[in-house]
C-alpha positions as CSV (number, residue, x, y, z in Angstrom):
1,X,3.5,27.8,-10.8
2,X,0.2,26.5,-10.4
3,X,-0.6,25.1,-6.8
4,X,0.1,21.5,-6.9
5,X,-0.8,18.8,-4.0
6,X,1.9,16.2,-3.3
7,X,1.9,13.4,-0.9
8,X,5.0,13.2,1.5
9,X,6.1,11.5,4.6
10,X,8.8,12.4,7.4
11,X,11.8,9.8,7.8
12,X,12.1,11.0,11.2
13,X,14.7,13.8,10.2
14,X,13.5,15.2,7.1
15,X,10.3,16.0,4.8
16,X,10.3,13.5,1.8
17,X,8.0,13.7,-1.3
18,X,7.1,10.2,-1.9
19,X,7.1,10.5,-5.8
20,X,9.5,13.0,-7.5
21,X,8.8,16.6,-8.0
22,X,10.9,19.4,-9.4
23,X,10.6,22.3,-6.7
24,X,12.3,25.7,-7.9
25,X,14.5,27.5,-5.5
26,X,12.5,29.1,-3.0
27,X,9.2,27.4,-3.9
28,X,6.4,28.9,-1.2
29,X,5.4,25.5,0.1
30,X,2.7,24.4,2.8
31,X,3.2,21.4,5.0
32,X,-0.1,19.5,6.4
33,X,0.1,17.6,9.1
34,X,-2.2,14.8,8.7
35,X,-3.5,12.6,11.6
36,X,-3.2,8.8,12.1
37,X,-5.6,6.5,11.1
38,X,-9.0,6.8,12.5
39,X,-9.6,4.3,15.7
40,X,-11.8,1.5,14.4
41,X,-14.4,2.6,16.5
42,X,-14.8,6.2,15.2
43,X,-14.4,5.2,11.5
44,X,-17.5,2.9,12.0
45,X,-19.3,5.4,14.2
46,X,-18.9,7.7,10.6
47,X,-19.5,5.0,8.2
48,X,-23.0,4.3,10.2
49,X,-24.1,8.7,9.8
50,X,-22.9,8.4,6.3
51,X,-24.9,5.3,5.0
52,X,-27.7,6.8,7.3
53,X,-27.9,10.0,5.4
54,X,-27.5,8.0,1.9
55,X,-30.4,6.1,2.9
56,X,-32.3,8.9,3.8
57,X,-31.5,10.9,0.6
58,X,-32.4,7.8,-1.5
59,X,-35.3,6.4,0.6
60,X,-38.6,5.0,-1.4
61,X,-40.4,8.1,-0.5
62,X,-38.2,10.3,-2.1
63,X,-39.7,11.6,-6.1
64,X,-38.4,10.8,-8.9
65,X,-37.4,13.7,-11.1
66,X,-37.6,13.0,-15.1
67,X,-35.0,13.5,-17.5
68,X,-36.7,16.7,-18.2
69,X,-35.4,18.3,-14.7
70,X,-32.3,17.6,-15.4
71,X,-30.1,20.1,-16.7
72,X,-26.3,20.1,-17.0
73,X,-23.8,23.3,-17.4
74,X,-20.8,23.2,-19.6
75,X,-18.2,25.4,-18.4
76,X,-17.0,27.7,-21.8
């Protein structure tokens, strides 16, 4: 079977998948305990680094590279 992420939630007694999923006997399983919700004041404290590093990467001094730079890879 090919590793598969599903989202899931506890009801307080047991581990429900929130859409359904056939699971063979036995299936090897890991379980990720995520945390809440970020307080308000964090997630802004990381939305204010990210759109400072965006702003640096994308900044008026930065060069402009031409099409010819540009390469892309096709996987075979």
């Amino acid at each position: 079977m090919k590793t598969v992420t599903l989202t899931a939630h506890f009801n307080g007694e047991n581990i429900q998948l929130d859409e359904p999923f056939a699971l063979p006997a036995d299936a090897r399983l890991l379980v990720t305990i995520l945390p809440e919700s970020l307080p308000d004041a964090e997630r802004r404290e990381w939305y204010a680094l990210s759109k400072a590093g965006l702003a640096r990467a994308y900044s008026d001094d930065e060069p402009d590279y031409p099409a010819s730079l540009v390469r892309t890879h096709i996987a075979q």
